[in-house]
C-alpha positions as CSV (number, residue, x, y, z in Angstrom):
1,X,6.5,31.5,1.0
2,X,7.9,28.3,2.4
3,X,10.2,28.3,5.7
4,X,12.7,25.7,6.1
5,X,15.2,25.6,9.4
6,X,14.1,28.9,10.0
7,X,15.1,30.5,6.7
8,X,12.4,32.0,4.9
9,X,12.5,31.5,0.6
10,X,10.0,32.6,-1.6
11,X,8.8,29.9,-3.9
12,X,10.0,31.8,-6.9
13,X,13.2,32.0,-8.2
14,X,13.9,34.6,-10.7
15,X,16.8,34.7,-13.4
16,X,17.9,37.8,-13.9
17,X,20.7,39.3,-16.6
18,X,24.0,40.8,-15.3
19,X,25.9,41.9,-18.2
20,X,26.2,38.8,-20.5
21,X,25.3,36.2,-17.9
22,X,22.2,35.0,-16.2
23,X,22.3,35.2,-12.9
24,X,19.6,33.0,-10.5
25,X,18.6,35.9,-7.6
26,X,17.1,34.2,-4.5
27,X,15.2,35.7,-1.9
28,X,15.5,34.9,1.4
29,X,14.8,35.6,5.6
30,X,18.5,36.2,5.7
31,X,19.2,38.1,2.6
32,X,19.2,38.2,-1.3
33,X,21.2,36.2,-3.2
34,X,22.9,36.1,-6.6
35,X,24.3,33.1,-8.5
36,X,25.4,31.5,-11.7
37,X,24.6,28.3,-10.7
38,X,21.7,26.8,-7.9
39,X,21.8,23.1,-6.7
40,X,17.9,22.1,-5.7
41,X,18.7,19.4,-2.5
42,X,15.1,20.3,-1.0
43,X,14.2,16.7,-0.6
44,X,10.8,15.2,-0.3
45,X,7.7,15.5,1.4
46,X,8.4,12.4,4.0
47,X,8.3,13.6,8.1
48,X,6.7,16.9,8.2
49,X,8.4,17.6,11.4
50,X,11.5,18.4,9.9
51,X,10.3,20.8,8.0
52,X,10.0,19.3,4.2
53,X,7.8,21.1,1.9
54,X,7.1,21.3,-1.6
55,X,9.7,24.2,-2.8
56,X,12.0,21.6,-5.1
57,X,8.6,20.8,-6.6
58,X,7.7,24.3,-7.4
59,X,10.7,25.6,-8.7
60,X,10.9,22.5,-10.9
61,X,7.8,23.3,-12.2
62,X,8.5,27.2,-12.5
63,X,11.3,26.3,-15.3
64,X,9.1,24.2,-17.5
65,X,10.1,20.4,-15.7
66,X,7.5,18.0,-15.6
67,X,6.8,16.0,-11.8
68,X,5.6,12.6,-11.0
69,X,3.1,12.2,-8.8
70,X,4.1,12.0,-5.3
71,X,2.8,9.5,-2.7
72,X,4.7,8.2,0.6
73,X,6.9,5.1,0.4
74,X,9.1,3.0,2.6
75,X,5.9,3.2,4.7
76,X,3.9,1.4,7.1
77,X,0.2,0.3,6.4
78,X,-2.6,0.9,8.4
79,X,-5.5,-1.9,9.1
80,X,-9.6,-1.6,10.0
81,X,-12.2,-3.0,11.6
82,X,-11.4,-6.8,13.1
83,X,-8.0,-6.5,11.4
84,X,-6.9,-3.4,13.6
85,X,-7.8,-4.9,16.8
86,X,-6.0,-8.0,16.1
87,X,-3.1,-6.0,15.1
88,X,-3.3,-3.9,18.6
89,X,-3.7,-7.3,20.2
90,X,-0.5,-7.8,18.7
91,X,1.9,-4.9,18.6
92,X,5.5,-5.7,18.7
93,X,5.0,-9.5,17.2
94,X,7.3,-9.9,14.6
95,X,7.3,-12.6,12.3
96,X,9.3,-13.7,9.3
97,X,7.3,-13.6,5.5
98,X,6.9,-13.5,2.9
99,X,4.3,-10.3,1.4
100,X,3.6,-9.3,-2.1
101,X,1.3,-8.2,-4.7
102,X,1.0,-8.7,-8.5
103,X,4.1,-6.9,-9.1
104,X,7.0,-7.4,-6.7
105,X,7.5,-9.8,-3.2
106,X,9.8,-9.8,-0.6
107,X,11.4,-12.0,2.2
108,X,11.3,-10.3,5.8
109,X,10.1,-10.2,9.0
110,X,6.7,-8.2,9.4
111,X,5.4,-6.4,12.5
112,X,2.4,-5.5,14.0
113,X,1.9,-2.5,15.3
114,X,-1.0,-0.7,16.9
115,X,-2.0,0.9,13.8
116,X,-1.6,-1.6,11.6
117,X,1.4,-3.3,10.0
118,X,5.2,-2.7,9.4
119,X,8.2,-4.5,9.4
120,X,10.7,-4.6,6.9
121,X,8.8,-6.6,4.5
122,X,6.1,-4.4,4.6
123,X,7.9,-0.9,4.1
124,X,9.6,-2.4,0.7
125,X,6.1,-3.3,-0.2
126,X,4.7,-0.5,0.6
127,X,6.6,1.4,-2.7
128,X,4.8,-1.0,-4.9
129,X,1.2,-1.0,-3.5
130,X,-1.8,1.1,-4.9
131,X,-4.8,2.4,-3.0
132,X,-7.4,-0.3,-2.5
133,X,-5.2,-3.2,-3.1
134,X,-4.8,-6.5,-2.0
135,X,-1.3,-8.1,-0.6
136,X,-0.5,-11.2,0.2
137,X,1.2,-12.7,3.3
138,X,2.9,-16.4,3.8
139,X,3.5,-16.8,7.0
140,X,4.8,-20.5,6.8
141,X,7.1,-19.8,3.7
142,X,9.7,-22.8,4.5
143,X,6.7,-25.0,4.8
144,X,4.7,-26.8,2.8
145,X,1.8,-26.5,4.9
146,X,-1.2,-28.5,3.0
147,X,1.4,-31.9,3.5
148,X,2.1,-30.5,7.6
149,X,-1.6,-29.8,8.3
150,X,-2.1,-33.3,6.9
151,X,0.4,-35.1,8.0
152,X,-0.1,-33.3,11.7
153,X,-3.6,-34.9,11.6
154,X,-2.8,-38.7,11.0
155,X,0.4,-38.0,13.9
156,X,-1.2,-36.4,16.2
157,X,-5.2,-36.4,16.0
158,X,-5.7,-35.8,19.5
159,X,-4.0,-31.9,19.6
160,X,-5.2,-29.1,19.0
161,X,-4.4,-26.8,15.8
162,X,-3.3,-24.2,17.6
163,X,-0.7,-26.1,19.7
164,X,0.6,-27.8,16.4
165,X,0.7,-24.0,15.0
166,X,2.4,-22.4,17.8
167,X,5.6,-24.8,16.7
168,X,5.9,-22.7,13.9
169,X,4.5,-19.2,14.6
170,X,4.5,-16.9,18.1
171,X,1.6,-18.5,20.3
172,X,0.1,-15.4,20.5
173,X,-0.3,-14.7,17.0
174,X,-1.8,-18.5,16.7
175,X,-4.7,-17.2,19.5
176,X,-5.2,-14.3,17.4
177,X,-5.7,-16.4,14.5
178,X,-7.8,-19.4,15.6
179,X,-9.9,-16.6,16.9
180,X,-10.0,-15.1,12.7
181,X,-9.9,-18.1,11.0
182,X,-11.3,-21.4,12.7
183,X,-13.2,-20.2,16.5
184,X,-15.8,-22.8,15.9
185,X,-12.5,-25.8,15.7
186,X,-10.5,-23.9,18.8
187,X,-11.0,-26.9,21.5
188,X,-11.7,-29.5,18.9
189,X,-8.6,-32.2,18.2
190,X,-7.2,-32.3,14.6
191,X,-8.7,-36.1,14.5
192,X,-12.4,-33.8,14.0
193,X,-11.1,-31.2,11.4
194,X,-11.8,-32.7,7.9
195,X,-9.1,-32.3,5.2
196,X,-11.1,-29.6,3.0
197,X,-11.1,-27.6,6.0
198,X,-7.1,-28.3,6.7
199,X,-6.7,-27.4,3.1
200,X,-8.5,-23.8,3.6
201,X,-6.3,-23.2,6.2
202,X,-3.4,-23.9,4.7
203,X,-4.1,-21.4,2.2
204,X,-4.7,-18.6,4.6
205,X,-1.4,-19.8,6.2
206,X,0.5,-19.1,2.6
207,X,-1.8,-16.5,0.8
208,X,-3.6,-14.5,3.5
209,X,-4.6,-12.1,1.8
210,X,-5.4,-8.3,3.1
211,X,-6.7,-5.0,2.0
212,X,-4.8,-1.8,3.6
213,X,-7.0,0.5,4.6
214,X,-3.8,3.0,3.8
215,X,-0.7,3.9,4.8
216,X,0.5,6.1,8.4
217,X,1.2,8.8,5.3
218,X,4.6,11.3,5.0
219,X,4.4,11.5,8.9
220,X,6.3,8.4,9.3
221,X,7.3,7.7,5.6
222,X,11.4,7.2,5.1
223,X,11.1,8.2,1.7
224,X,9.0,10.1,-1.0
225,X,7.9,8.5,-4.2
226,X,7.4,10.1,-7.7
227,X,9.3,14.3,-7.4
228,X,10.8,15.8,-10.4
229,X,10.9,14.0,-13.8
230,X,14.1,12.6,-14.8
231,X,13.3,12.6,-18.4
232,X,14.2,16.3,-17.3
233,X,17.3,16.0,-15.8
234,X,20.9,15.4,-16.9
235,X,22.1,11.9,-15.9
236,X,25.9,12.6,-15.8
237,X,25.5,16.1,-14.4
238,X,22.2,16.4,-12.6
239,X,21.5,19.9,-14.8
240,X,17.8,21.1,-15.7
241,X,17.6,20.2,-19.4
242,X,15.2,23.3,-19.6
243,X,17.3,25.6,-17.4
244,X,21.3,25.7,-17.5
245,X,23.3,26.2,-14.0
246,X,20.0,24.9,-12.2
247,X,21.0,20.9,-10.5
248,X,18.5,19.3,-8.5
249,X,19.7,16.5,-6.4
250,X,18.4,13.9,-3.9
251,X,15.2,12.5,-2.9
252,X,13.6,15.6,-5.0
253,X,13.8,13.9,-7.8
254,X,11.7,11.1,-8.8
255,X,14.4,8.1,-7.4
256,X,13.2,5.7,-4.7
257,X,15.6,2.5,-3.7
258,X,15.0,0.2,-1.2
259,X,15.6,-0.6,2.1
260,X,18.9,-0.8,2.8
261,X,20.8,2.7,2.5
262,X,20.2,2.6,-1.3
263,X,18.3,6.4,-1.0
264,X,21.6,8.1,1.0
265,X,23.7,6.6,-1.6
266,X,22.0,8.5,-4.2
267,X,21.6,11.4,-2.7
268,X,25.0,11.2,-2.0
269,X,26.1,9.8,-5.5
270,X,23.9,12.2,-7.5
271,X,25.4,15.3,-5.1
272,X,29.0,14.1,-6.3
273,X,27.5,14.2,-9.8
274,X,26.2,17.7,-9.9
275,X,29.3,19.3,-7.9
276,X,31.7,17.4,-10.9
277,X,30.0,19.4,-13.3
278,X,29.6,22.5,-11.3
């Protein structure tokens, strides 16, 4: 059994016949229940602490629909190792990027946190990314930073990187990285960094590339990826293609939009949907 807000319902829900209909009969903490028809909004596995748990899922499963695997999304990643203490070093930076992998890249702020990263950019990402994976942050994406760096050099050869970087980034994010990416260079003027060396920096500056050590999981999650398989599902009318009068609804199902109130709009849209047809 499964309790949600306090009302107890067994993960099986039987169909029963009442004369010439089929009738769905619920169990519950509060009573047994009959009906024709039963409208699954159970939602997803994202924050625990509400009380979310698998019961869509189950019943889904219990009339012959297929699910897709489930994983959190709209999530934030965690970091290890040197990467974590930077990020520590640095929770509550923010910093407008640009962060993508192979498939899909977007353009907002990111923000460190003390487990690791989040930010806007980094929760839309986070739908796309796989176990193990590489992303790829451009911190400078406005710049062209191989032709700054350069440039920089022959202007101002006396500076320091770090004080030319700080025009463009939050000085304690530049500390952070002089520290990760040139410490031998950090009191050294630009006049002494040779241009392979500028160039190598540049590219961390526009591809910095990182391995997540995970995600912070459904505990912070906004939303749940993968649920029941639409292939099993009604578009128009949100009905069970293997079960008449059964509708499921919502983040249950295997829908996931973006940042931006795209996920209450469905849930709201496909609700409108199944109570049309109802």
């Amino acid at each position: 059994e499964c309790d949600r807000h306090g009302v107890t319902i067994e993960t099986r829900c039987d169909i029963q016949s009442v004369g010439s209909n089929e009738h769905f009969v619920l169990n519950t903490s509060l009573g047994g229940y009959e009906t024709e028809t039963l409208v699954v909004a159970s939602g997803g596995l994202s924050i625990p602490s509400m009380g979310v748990t698998g019961f869509g899922y189950e019943l889904a499963q219990q009339f012959g629909m297929d699910l897709v695997a489930t994983q959190a999304a709209l999530v934030p990643f965690t970091l290890g190792n040197q990467l974590k203490k930077m990020a520590v070093n640095l929770a509550g930076v923010s910093v407008d990027s640009v962060v993508g992998n192979e498939r899909q890249s977007f353009r907002e702020n990111i923000l460190f946190t003390h487990r690791g990263l989040s930010g806007p950019a980094i929760l839309q990402l986070s739908s796309y990314w796989r176990a193990g994976e590489a992303i790829s942050i451009n911190l400078l994406p406005d710049i062209d930073v191989e032709q700054w760096l350069v440039e920089s050099k022959k202007l101002y050869s006396k500076s320091l990187l770090r004080t030319i970087v700080a025009e463009n980034l939050p000085k304690k994010f530049v500390h952070e990285l002089e520290l990760l990416w040139w410490p031998e260079l950090t009191e050294k003027p630009l006049a002494e960094f040779s241009n392979k060396t500028l160039m190598e920096l540049a590219d961390q500056f526009s591809n910095w590339k990182i391995v997540p050590s995970g995600t912070e999981g459904y505990r912070t999650a906004e939303v749940t990826l993968g649920g029941v398989d639409t292939d099993f599902v009604s578009s128009k009318t949100m009905e069970s293609k293997t079960q008449s009068g059964l509708f499921f609804i919502g983040e249950v199902l295997d829908v996931t939009g973006q940042l931006g109130g795209f996920n209450f709009q469905w849930a709201w849209s496909s609700a409108y949907a199944a109570a049309q047809a109802v």
